[in-house]
TITI-439275 format. One record per residue (C-alpha): residue number from 1; residue in one letter; x negated, y negated, z negated. Coordinates in nm, 2 decimals, padded with zeros to 4 digits, always signed. Layout:
<site><seq>NUM</seq><type>A</type><east>X</east><north>Y</north><up>Z</up></site>
...
end
This chain:
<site><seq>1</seq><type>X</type><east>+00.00</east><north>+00.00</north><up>+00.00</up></site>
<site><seq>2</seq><type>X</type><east>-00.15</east><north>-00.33</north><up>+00.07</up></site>
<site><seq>3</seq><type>X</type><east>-00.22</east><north>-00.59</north><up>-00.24</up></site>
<site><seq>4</seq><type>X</type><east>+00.02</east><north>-00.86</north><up>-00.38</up></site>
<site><seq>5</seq><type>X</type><east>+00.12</east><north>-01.04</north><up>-00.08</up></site>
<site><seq>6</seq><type>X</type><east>+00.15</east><north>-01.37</north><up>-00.32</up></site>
<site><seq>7</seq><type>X</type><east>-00.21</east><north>-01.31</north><up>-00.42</up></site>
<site><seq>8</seq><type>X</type><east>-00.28</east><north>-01.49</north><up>-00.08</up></site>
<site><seq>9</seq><type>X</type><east>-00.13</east><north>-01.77</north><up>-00.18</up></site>
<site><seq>10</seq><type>X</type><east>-00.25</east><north>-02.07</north><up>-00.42</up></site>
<site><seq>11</seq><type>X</type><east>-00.28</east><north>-01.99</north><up>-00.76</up></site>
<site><seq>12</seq><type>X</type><east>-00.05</east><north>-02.13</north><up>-01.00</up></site>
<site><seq>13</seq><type>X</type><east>+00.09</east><north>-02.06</north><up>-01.33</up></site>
<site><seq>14</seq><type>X</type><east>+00.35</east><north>-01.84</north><up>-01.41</up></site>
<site><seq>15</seq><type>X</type><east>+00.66</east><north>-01.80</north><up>-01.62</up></site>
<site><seq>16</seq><type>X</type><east>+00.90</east><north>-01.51</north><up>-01.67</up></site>
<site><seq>17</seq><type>X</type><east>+01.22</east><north>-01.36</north><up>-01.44</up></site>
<site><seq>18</seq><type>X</type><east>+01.41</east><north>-01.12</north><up>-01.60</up></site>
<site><seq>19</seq><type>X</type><east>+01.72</east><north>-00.95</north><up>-01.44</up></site>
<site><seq>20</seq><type>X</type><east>+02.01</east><north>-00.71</north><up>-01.57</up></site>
<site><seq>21</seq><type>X</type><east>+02.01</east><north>-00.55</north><up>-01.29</up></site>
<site><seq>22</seq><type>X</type><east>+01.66</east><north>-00.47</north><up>-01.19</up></site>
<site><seq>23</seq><type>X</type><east>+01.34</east><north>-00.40</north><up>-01.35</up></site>
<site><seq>24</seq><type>X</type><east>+01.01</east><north>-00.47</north><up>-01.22</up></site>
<site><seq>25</seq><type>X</type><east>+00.83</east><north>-00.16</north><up>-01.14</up></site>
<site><seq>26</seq><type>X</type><east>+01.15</east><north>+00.06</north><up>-01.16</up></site>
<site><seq>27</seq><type>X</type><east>+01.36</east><north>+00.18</north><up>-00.81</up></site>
<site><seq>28</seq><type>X</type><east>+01.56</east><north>-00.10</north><up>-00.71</up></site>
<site><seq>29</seq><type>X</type><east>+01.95</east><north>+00.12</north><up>-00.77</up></site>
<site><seq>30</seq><type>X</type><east>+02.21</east><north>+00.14</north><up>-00.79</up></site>
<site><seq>31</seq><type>X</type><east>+02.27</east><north>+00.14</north><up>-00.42</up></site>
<site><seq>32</seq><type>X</type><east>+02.48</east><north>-00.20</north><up>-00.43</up></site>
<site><seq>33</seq><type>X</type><east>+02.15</east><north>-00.38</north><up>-00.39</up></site>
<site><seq>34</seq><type>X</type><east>+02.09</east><north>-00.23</north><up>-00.09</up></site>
<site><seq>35</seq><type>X</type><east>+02.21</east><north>-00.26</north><up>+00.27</up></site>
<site><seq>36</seq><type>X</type><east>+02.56</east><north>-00.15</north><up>+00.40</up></site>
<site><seq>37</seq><type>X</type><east>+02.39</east><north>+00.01</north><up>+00.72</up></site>
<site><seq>38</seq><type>X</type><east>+02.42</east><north>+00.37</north><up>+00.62</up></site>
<site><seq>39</seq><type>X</type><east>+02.49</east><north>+00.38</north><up>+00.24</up></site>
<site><seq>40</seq><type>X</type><east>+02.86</east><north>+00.40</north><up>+00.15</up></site>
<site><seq>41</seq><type>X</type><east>+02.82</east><north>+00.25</north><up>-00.16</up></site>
<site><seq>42</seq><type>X</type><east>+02.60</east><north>+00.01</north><up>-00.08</up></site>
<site><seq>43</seq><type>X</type><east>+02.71</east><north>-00.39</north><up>-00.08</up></site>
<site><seq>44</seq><type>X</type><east>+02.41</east><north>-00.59</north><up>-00.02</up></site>
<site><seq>45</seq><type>X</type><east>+02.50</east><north>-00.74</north><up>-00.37</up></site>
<site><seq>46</seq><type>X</type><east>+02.15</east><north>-00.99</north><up>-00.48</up></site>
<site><seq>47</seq><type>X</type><east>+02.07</east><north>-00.89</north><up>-00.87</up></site>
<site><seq>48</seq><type>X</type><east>+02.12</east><north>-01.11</north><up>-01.14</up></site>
<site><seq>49</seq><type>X</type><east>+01.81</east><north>-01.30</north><up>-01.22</up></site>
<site><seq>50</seq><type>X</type><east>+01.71</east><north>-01.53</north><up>-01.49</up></site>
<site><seq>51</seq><type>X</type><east>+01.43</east><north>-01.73</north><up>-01.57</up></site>
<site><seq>52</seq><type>X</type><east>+01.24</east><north>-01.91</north><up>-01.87</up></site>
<site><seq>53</seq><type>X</type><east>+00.88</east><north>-02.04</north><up>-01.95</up></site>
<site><seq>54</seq><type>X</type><east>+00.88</east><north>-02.27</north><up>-01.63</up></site>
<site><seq>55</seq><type>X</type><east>+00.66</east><north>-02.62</north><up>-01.62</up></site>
<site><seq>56</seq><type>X</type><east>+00.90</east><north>-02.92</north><up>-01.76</up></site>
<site><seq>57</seq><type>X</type><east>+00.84</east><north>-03.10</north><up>-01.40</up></site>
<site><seq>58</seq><type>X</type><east>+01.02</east><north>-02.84</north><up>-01.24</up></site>
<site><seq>59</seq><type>X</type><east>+01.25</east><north>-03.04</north><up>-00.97</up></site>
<site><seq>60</seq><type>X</type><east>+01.41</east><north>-02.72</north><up>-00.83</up></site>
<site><seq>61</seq><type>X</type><east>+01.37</east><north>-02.38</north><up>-00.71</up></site>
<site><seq>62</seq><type>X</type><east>+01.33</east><north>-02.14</north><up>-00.46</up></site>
<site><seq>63</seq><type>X</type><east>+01.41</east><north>-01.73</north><up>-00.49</up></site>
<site><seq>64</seq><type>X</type><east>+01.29</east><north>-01.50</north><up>-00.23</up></site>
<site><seq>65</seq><type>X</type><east>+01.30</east><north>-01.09</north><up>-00.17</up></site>
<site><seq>66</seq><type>X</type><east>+01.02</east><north>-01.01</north><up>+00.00</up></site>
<site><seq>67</seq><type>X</type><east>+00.97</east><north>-00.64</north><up>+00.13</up></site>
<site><seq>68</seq><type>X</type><east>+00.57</east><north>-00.61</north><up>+00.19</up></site>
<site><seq>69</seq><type>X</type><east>+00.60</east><north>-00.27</north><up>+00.27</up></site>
<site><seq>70</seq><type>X</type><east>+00.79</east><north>-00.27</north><up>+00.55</up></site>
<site><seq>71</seq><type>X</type><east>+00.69</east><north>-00.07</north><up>+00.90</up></site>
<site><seq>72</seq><type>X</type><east>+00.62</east><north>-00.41</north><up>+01.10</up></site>
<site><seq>73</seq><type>X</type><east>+00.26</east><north>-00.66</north><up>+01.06</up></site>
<site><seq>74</seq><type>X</type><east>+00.46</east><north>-00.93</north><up>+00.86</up></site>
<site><seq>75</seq><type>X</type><east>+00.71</east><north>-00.74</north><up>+00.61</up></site>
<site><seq>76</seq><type>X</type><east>+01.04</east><north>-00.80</north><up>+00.63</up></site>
<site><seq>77</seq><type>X</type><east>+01.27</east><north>-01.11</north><up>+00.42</up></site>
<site><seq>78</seq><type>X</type><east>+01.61</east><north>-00.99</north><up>+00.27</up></site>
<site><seq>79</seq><type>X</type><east>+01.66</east><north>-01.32</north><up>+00.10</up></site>
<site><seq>80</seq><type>X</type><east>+01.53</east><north>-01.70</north><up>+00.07</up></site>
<site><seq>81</seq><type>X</type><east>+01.73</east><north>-01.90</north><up>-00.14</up></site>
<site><seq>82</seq><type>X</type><east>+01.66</east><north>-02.28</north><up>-00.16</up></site>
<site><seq>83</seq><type>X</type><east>+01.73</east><north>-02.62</north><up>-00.36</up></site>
<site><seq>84</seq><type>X</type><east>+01.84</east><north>-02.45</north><up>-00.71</up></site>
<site><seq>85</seq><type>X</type><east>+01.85</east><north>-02.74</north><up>-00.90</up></site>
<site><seq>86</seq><type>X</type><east>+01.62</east><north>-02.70</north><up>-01.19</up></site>
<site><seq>87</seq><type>X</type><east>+01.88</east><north>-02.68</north><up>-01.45</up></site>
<site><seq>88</seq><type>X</type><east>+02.01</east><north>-02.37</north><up>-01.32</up></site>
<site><seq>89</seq><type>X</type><east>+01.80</east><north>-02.08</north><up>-01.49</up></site>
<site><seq>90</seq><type>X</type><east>+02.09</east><north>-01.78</north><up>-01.38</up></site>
<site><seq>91</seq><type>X</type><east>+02.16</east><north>-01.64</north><up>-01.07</up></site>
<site><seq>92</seq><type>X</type><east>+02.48</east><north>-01.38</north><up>-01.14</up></site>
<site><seq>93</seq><type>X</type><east>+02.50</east><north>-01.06</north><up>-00.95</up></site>
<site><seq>94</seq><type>X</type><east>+02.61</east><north>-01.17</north><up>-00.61</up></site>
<site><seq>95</seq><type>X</type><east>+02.48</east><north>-01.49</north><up>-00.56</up></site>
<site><seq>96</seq><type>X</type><east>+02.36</east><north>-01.38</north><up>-00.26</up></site>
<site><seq>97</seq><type>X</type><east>+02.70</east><north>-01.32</north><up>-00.09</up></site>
<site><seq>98</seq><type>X</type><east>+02.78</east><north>-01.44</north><up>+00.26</up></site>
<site><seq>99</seq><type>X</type><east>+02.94</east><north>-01.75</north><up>+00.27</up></site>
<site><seq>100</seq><type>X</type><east>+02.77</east><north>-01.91</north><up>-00.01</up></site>
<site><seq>101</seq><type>X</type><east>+03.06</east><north>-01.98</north><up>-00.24</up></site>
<site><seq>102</seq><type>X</type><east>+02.87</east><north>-01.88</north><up>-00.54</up></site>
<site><seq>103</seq><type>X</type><east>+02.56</east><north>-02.11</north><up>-00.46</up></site>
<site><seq>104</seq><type>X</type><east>+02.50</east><north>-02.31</north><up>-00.73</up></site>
<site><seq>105</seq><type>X</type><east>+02.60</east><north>-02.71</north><up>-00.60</up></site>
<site><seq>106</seq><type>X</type><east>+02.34</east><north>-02.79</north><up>-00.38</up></site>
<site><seq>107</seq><type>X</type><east>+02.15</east><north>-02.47</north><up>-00.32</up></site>
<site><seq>108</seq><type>X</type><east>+02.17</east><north>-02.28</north><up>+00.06</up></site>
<site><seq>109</seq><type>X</type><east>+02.07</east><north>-02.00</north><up>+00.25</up></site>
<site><seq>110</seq><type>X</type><east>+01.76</east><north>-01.98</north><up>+00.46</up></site>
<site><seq>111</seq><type>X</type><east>+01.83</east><north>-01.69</north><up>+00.71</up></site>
<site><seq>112</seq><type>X</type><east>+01.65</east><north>-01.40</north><up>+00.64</up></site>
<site><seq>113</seq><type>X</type><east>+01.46</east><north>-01.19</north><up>+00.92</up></site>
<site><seq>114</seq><type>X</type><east>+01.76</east><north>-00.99</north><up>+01.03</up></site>
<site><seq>115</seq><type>X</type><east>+01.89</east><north>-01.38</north><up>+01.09</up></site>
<site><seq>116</seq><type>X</type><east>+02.14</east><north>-01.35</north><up>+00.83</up></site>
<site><seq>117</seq><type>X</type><east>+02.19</east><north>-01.67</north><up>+00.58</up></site>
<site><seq>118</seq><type>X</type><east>+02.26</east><north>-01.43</north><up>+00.28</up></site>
<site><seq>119</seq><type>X</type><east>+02.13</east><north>-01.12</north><up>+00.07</up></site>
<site><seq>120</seq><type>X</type><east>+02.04</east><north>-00.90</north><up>+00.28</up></site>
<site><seq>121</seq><type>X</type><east>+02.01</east><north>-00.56</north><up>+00.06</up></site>
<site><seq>122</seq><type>X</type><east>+01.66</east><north>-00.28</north><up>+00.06</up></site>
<site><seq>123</seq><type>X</type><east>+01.65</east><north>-00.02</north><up>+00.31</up></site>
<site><seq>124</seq><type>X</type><east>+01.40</east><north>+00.13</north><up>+00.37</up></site>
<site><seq>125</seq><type>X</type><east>+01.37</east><north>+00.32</north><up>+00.71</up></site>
<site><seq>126</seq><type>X</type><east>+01.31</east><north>+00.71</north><up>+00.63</up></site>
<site><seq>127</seq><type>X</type><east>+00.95</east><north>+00.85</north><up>+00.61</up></site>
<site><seq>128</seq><type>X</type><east>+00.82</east><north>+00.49</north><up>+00.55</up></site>
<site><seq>129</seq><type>X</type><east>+00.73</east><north>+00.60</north><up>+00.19</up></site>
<site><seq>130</seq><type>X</type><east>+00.80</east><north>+00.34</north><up>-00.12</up></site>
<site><seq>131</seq><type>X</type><east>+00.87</east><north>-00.02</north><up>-00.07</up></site>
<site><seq>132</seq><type>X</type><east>+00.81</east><north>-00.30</north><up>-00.31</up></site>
<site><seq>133</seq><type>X</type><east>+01.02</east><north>-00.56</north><up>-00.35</up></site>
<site><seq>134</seq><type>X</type><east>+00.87</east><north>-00.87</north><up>-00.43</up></site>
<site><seq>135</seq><type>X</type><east>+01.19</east><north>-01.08</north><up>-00.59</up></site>
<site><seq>136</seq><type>X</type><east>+00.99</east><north>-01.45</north><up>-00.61</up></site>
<site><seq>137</seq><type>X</type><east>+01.15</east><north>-01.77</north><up>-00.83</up></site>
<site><seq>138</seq><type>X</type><east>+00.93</east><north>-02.06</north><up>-00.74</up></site>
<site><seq>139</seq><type>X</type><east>+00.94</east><north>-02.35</north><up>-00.95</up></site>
<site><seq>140</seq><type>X</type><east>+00.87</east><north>-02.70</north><up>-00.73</up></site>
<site><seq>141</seq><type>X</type><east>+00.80</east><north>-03.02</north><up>-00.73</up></site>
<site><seq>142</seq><type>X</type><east>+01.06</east><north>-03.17</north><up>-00.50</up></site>
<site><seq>143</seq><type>X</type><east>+01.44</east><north>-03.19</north><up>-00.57</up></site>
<site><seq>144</seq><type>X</type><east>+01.51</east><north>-03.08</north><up>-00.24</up></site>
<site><seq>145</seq><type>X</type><east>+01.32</east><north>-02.87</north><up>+00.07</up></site>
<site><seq>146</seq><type>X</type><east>+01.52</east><north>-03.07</north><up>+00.30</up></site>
<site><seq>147</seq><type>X</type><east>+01.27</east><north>-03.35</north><up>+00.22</up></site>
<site><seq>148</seq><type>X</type><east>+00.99</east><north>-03.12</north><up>+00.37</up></site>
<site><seq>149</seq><type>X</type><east>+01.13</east><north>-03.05</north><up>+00.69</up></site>
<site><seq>150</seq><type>X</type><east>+01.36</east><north>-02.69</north><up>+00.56</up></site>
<site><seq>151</seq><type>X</type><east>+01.69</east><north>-02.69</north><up>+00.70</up></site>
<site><seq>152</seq><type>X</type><east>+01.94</east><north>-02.43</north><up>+00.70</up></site>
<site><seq>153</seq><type>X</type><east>+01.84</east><north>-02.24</north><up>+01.01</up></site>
<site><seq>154</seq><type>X</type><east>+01.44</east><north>-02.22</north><up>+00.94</up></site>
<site><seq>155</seq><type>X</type><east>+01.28</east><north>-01.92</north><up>+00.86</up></site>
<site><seq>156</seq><type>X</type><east>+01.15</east><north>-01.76</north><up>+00.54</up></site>
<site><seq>157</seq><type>X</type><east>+00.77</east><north>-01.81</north><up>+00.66</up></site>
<site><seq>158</seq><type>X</type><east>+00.87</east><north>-02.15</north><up>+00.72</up></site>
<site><seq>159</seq><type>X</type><east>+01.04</east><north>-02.24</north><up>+00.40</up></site>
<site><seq>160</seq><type>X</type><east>+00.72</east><north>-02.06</north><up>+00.28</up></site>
<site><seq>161</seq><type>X</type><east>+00.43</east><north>-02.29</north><up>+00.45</up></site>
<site><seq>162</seq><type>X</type><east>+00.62</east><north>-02.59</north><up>+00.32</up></site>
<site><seq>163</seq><type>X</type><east>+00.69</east><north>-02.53</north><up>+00.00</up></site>
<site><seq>164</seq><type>X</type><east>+00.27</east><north>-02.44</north><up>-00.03</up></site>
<site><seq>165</seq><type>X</type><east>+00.15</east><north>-02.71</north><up>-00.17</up></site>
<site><seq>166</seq><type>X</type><east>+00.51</east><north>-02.76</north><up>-00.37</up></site>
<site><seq>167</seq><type>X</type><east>+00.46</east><north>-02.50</north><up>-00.59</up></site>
<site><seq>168</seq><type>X</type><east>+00.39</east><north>-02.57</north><up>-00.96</up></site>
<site><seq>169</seq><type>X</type><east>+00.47</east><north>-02.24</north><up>-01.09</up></site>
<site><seq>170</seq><type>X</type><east>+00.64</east><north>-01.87</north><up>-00.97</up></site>
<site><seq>171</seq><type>X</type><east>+00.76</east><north>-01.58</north><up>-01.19</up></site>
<site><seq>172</seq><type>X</type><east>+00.75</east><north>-01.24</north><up>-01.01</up></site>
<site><seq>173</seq><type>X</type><east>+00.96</east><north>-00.95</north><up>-01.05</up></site>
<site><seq>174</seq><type>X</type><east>+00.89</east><north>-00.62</north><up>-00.85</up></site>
<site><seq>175</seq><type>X</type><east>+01.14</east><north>-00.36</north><up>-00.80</up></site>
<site><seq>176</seq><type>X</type><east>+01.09</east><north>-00.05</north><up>-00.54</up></site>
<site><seq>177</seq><type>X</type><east>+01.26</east><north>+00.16</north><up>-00.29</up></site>
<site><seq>178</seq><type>X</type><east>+01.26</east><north>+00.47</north><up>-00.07</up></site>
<site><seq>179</seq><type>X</type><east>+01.07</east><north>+00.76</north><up>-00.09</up></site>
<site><seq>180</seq><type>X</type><east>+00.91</east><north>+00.74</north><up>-00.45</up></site>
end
């Protein structure tokens, strides 16, 4: 498996995501996290996540679910969620949903890589081993990502390379899936 894919970025400090419904190092289950395409039960439903320990100049923030482990050169993106304002510390289970009505006021959807603006749930194609999933909360030091050029239809990557040199702190929670 290749290393930390955050490890490539700046350092900063971190603080601490914790979620009901996942557990870093633990299989990412029950199936309602991941995809619809070929689970019955699945319902690409995002986990609850919360977070404490952040910088006091935290503006906003910006959660991500990042599959490094994916069969393609750049991984894959199931979610980038932008412009949380930095009083919200609690996403509830389904955040994520298409639509966006449970967006917290001000917060959108950057499509993920399967071009869909919501929580797109794990799935791992079969014989591709264990994937991790890293599940990023990055604490920045701009109200908005609009002000850096982000807009509702750019790209996880995008939202990534300008939020770079944004980023005062990000907490890190891993969850896995597939073939253990």
């Amino acid at each position: 498996m290749p290393a930390n894919p955050f490890d490539k970025l700046p350092p900063v400090p971190s603080f601490t995501v914790t979620s009901t419904d996942v557990k870093d190092g633990e299989p990412l289950a029950p199936p309602q996290y991941s995809a619809r395409t070929g689970i019955p039960t699945a319902a690409d439903a995002s986990p609850q996540l919360s977070w404490t320990g952040f910088p006091e100049a935290t503006k906003s923030f910006v959660v991500t679910m990042y599959d490094a482990d994916a069969p393609v050169p750049a991984g894959f993106w199931h979610w980038a969620l932008a412009d949380i304002p930095a009083a919200v510390t609690e996403l509830a289970t389904g955040t994520g949903a298409p639509g966006g009505q449970g967006l917290p006021a001000g917060a959108f959807h950057v499509p993920n890589d399967a071009r869909l603006a919501f929580y797109a749930g794990a799935m791992p194609p079969p014989g591709t081993g264990r994937h991790r999933y890293f599940i990023a909360v990055n604490a920045l030091d701009v109200p908005s990502v609009k002000d850096l050029g982000v807009t509702d239809d750019s790209t996880p990557a995008v939202l990534y390379f300008s939020i770079l040199q944004h980023t005062i702190a990000r907490a890190l929670i891993t969850p896995w899936g597939g073939e253990g």
